[in-house]
N, C-alpha and C positions, 0 to 999 in steps of 0.2 A: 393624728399619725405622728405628731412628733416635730413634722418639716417646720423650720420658721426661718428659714432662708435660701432664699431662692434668687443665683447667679443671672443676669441681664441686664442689656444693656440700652439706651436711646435710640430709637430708629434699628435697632438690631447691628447695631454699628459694630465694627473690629473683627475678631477672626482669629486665624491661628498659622501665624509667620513658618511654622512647621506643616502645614496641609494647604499648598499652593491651591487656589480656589476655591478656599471652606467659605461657606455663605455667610457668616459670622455671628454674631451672637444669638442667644434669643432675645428677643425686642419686648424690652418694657411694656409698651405699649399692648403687644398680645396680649403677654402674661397677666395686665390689672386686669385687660376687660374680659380674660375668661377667669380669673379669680371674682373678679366683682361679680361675672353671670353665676355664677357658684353661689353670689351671696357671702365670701368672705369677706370681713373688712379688713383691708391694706393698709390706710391710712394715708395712702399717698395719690394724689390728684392725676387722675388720667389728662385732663386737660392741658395742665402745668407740663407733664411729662409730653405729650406733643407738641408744646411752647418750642419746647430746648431741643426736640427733634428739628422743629421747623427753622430754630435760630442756627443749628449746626449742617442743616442740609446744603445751603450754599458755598459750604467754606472743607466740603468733602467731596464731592466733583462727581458723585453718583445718587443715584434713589434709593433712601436706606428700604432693607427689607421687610419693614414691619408694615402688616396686612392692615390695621387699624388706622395705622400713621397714610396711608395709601387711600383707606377708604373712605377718609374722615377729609383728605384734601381732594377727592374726589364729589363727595357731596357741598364742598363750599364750595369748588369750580361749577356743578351741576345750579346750584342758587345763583350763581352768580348769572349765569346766566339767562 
């Protein structure tokens, strides 16, 4: 189709300073792992990309939005256990 970039962000962080509680970006993290279920190659590392979510989540005072980043700390709490 043409597309070869596509706007997002780590944990779906950030927003829109003009729409007072936009839920904020779309999350990397989505986006590889429904491009990857697709079978595109991206080139860029879903794991790496939840690294830099996981190193930025503490130092942003909220749970980013991203469903992978969510599901993915949810299964290592789940082993952990």
């Amino acid at each position: 189709m043409g597309i070869s970039i596509i706007d997002s962000s780590s944990g779906g962080l950030g927003g829109c300073p003009y729409a007072p509680g936009a839920a904020g970006n779309l999350a990397t993290e989505d986006l590889l792992y429904m491009l990857h279920g697709l079978g595109i190659q991206t080139g860029v590392d879903l794991e790496k990309v939840v690294a830099a979510t996981r190193f930025i989540v503490p130092l942003i005072g909220h749970a980013p939005t991203s469903k992978y980043y969510q599901a993915a700390c949810a299964a290592v709490s789940n082993s952990v256990d």
